[in-house]
C-alpha positions as a Markdown table, in Angstrom:
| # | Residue | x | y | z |
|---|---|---|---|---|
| 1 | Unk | 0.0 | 0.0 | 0.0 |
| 2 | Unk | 1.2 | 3.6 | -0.6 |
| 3 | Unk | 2.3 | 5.9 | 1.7 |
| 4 | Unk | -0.2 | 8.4 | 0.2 |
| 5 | Unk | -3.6 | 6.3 | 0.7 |
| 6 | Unk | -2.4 | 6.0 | 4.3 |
| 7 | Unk | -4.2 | 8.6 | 6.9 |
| 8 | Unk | -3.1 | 7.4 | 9.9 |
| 9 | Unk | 0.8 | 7.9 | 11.2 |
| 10 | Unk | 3.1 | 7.7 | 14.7 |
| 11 | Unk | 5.3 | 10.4 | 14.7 |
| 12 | Unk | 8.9 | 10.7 | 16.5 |
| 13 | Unk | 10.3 | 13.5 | 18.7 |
| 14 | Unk | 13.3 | 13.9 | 16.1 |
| 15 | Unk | 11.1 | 15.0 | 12.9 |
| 16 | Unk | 11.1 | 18.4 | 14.5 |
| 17 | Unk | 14.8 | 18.3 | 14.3 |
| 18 | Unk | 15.5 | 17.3 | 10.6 |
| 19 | Unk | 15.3 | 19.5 | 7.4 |
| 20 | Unk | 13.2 | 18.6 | 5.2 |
| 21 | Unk | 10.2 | 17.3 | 7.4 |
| 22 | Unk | 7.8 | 19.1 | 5.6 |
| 23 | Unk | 8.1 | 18.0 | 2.0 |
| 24 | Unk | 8.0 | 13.9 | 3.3 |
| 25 | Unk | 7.2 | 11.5 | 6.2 |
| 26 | Unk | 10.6 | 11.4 | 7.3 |
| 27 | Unk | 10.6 | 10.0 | 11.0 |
| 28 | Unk | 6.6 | 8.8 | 10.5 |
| 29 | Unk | 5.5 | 5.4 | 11.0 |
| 30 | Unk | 2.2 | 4.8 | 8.5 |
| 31 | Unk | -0.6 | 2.3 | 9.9 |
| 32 | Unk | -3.0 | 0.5 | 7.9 |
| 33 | Unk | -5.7 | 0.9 | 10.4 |
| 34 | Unk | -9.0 | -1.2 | 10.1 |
| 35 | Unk | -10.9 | 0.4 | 13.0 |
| 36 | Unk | -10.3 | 3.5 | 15.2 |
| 37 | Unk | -12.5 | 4.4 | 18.2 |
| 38 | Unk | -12.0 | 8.2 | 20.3 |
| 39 | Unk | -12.9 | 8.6 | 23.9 |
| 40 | Unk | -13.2 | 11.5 | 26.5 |
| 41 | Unk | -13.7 | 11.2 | 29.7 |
| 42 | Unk | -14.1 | 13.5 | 31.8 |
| 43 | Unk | -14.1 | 13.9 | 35.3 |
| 44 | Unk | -16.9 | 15.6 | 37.5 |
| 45 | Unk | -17.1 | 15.7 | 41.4 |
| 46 | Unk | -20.9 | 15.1 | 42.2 |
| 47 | Unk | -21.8 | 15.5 | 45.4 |
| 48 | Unk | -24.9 | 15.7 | 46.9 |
| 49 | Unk | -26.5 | 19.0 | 49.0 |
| 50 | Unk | -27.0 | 17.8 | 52.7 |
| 51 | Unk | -30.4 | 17.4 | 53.4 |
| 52 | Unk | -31.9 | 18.8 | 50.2 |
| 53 | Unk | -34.2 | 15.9 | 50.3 |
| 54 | Unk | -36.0 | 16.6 | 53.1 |
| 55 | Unk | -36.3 | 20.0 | 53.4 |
| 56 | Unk | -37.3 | 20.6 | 49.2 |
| 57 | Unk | -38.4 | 16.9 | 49.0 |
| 58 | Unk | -36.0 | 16.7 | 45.8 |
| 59 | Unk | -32.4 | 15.8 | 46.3 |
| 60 | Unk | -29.8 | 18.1 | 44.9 |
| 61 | Unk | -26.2 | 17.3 | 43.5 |
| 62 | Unk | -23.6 | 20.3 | 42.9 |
| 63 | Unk | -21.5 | 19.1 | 40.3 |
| 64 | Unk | -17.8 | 20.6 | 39.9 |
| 65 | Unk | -16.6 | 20.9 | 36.3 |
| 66 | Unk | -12.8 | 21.5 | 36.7 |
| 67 | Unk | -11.8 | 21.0 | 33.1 |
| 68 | Unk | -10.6 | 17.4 | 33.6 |
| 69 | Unk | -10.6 | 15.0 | 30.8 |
| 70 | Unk | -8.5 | 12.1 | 29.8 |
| 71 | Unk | -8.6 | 11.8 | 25.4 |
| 72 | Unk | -7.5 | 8.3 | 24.4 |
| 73 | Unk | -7.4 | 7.2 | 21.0 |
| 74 | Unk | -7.5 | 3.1 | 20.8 |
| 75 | Unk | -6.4 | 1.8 | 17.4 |
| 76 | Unk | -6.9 | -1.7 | 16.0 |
| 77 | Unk | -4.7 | -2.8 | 12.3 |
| 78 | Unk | -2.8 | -4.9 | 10.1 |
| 79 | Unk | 1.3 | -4.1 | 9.7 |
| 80 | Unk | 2.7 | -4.5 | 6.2 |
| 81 | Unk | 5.5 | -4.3 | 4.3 |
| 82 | Unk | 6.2 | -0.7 | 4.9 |
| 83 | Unk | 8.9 | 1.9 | 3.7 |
| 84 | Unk | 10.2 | 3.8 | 6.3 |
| 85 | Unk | 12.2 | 7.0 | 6.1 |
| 86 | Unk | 14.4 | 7.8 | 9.3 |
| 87 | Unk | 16.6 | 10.8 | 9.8 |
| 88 | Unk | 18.5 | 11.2 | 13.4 |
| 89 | Unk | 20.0 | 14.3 | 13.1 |
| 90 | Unk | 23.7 | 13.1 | 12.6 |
| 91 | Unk | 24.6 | 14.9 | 9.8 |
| 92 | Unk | 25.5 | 11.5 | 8.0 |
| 93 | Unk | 23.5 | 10.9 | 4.4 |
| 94 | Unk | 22.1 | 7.2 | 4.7 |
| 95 | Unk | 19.7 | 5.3 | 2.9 |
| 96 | Unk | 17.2 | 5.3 | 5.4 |
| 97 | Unk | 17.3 | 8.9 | 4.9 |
| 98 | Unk | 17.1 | 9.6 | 1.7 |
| 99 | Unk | 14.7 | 6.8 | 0.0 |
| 100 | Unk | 13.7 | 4.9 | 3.5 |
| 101 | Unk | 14.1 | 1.2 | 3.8 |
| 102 | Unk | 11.2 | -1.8 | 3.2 |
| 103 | Unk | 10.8 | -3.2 | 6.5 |
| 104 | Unk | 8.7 | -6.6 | 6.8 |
| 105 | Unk | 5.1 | -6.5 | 9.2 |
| 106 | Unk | 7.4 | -8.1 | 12.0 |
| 107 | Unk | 10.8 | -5.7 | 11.8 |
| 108 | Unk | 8.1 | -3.1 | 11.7 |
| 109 | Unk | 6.4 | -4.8 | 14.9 |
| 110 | Unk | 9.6 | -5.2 | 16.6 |
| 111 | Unk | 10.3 | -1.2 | 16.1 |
| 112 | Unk | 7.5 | 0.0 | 17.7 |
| 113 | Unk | 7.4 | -2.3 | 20.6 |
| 114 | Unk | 11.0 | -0.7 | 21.2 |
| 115 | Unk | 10.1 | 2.6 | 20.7 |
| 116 | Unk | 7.3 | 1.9 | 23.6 |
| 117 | Unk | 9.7 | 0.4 | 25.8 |
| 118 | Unk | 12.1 | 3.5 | 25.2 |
| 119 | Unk | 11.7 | 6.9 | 26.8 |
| 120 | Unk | 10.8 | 10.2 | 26.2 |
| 121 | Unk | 14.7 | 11.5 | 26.8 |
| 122 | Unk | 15.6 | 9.4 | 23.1 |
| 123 | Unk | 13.9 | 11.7 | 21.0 |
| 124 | Unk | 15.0 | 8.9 | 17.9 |
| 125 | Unk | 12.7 | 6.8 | 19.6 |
| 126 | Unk | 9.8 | 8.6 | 21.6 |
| 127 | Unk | 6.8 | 8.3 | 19.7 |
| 128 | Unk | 5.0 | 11.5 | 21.4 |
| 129 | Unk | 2.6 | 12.3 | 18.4 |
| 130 | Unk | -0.8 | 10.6 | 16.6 |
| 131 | Unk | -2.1 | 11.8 | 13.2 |
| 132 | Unk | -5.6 | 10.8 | 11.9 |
| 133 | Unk | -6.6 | 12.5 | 9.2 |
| 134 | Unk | -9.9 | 12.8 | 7.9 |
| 135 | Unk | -12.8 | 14.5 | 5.9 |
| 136 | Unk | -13.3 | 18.1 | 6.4 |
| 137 | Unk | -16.1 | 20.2 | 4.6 |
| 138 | Unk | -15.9 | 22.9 | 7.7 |
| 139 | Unk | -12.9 | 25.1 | 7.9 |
| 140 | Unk | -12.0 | 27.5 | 11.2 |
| 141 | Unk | -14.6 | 29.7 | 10.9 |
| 142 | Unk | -17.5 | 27.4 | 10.7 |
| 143 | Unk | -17.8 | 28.1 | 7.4 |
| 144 | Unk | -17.3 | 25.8 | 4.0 |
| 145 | Unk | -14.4 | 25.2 | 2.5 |
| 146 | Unk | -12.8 | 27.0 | -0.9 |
| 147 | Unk | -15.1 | 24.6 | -3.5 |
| 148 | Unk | -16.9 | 22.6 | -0.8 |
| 149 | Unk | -20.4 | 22.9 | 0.0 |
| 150 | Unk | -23.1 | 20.8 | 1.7 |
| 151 | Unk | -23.4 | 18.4 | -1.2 |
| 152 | Unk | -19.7 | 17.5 | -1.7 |
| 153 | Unk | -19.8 | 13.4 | -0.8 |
| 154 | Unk | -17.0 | 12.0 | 1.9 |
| 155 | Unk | -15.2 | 10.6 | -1.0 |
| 156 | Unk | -14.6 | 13.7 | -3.1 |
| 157 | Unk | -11.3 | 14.7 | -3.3 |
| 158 | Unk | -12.7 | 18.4 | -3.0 |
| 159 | Unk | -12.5 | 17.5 | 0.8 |
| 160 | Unk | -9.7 | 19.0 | 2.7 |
| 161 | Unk | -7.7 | 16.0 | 5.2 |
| 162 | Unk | -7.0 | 17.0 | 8.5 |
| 163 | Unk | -5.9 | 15.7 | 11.2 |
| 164 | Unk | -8.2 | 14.6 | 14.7 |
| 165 | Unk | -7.9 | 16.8 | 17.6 |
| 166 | Unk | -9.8 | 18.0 | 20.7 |
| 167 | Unk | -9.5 | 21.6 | 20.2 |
| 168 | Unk | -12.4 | 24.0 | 19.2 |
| 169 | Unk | -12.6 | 26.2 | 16.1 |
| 170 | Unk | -11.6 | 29.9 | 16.2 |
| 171 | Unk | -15.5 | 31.1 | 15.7 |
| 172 | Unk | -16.0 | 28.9 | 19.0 |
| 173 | Unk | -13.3 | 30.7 | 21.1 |
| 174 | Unk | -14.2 | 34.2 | 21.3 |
| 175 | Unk | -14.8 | 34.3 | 25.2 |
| 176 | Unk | -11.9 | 32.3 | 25.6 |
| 177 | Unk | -8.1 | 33.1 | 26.5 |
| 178 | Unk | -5.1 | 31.5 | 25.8 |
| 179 | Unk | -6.9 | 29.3 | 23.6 |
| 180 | Unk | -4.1 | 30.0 | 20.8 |
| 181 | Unk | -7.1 | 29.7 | 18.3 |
| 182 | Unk | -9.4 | 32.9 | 17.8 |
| 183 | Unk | -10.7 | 34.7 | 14.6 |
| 184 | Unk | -8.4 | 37.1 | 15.2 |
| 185 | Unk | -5.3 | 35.0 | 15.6 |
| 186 | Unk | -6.5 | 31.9 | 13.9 |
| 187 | Unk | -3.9 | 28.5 | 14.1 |
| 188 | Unk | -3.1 | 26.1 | 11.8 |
| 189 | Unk | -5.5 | 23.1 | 13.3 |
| 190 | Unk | -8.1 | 23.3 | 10.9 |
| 191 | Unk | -6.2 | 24.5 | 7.7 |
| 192 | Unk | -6.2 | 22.3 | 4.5 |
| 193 | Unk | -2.7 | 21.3 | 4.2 |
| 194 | Unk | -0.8 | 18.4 | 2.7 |
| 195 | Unk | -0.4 | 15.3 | 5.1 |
| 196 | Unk | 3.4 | 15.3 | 4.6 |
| 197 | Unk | 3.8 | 19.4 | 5.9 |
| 198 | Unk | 3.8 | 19.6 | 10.1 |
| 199 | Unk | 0.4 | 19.6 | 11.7 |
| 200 | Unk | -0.8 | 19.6 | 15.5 |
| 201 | Unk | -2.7 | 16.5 | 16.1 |
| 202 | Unk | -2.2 | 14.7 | 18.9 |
| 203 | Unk | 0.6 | 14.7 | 21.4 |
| 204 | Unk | 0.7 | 12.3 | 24.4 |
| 205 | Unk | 2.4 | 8.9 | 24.6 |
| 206 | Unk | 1.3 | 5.7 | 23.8 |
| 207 | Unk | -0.4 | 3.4 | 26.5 |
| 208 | Unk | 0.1 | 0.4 | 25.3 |
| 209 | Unk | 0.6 | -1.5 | 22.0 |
| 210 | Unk | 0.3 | -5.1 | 21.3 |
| 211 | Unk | 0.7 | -7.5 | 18.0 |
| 212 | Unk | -0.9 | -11.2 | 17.3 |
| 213 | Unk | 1.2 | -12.8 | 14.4 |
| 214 | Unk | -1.2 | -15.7 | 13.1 |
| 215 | Unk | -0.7 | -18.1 | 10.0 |
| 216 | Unk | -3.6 | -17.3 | 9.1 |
| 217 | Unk | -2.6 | -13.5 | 8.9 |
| 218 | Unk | 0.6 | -14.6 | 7.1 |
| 219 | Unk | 2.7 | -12.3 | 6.3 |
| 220 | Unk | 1.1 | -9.4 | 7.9 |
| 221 | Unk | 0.9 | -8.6 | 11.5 |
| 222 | Unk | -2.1 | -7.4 | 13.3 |
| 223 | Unk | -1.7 | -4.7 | 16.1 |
| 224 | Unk | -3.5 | -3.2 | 18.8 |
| 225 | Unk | -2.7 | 0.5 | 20.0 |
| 226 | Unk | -3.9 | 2.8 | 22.7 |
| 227 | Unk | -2.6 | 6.5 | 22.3 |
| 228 | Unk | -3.4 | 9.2 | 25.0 |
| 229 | Unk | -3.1 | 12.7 | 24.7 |
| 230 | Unk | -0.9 | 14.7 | 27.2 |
| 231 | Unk | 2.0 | 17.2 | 27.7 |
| 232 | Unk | 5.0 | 15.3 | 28.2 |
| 233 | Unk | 7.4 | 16.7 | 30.7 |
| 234 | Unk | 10.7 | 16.0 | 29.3 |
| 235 | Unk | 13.6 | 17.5 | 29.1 |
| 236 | Unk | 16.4 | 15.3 | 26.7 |
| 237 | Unk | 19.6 | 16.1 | 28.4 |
| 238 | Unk | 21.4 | 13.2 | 26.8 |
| 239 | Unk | 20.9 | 14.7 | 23.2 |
């Protein structure tokens, strides 16, 4: 399968590092992903008014919203034969660099459950971003899209690709502050741009990630991932 019919990558630390990370997926992983399910959930102290009951015959609850929610993204697929293009920085023109290597479904397998069992200090293997890109007709200011309107189908290629996140558009963020996306200082989030140039998506770590290899399946790998969104506190002292 081609790199360009693929909407889902793993990102490394070191793409921000390399030249030339916005005209190819240099430091990307690509998944073939056969099922993707979001979830928020957020956390709300409920607590109930003493003796509301009997003195309004009604019990009350105050609820607390704190702005608490944990966003995971669980991820189910098959690994192929997939060409991977890595870059660390070095200074050193390799092959990996330059054209990528073919790895099989299980070298591929293999890498990623070492770059889960590395750390966020090894920014050549800390996988600290998600991209899942998908159909947009809507753009940041609620309105449609350049040549888009309510009757272009999913599968036109009139549809802008971007990637999933958990942040609001600009015409939603007036009365907020230090949202980093209003109409008068819109971001990037919800722009139509190519899937190889830098977008936000998701940043976190990944939970956990887990592969089945099966005759059955032969010679692909299927996979299992569970991505959640955070700020990562790191600081990469050894690099």
């Amino acid at each position: 399968m081609s790199v360009a019919e693929i909407n889902v990558f793993l990102e490394l630390a070191r793409r921000n590092d390399v030249t030339g990370n916005g005209t190819s997926h240099i430091n990307r992983i690509p998944l073939y992903v056969t099922e993707i399910s979001f979830s928020a959930n957020k956390t709300v102290p409920n607590i109930g008014v003493p003796f509301s009951g009997a003195i309004r015959g009604e019990s009350t609850n105050l609820a607390f919203d704190m702005g608490l929610t944990q966003k995971t993204v669980s991820i189910q697929g098959v690994l192929l034969d997939q060409i991977i293009q890595k870059d660390n920085d070095s200074g050193v023109t390799t092959v990996a660099a330059t054209t990528g290597v073919k790895l099989t479904a299980f070298e591929l397998a293999q890498l990623i459950h070492s770059y889960v069992d590395g750390s966020t200090f090894q920014d050549d293997q800390n996988l600290n971003k998600l991209l899942v890109f998908y159909p947009s007709r809507v753009n940041n200011n609620f309105d449609y899209r350049d040549g888009v309107d309510a009757d272009t189908p999913i599968d036109s290629d009139d549809l802008a690709l971007i990637p999933w996140n958990w942040k609001n558009r600009a015409y939603d963020n007036e009365f907020t502050i230090l949202s980093g996306n209003t109409t008068d200082s819109p971001s990037t989030v919800f722009d139509d741009r190519p899937k190889k140039h830098e977008h936000i998506g998701l940043e976190g770590f990944i939970r956990s990630f887990s592969t089945t290899i099966s005759g059955a399946e032969y010679p692909s790998v299927t996979f299992q991932l569970e991505f959640e969104e955070s700020t990562i506190i790191s600081d990469n002292f050894f690099d």
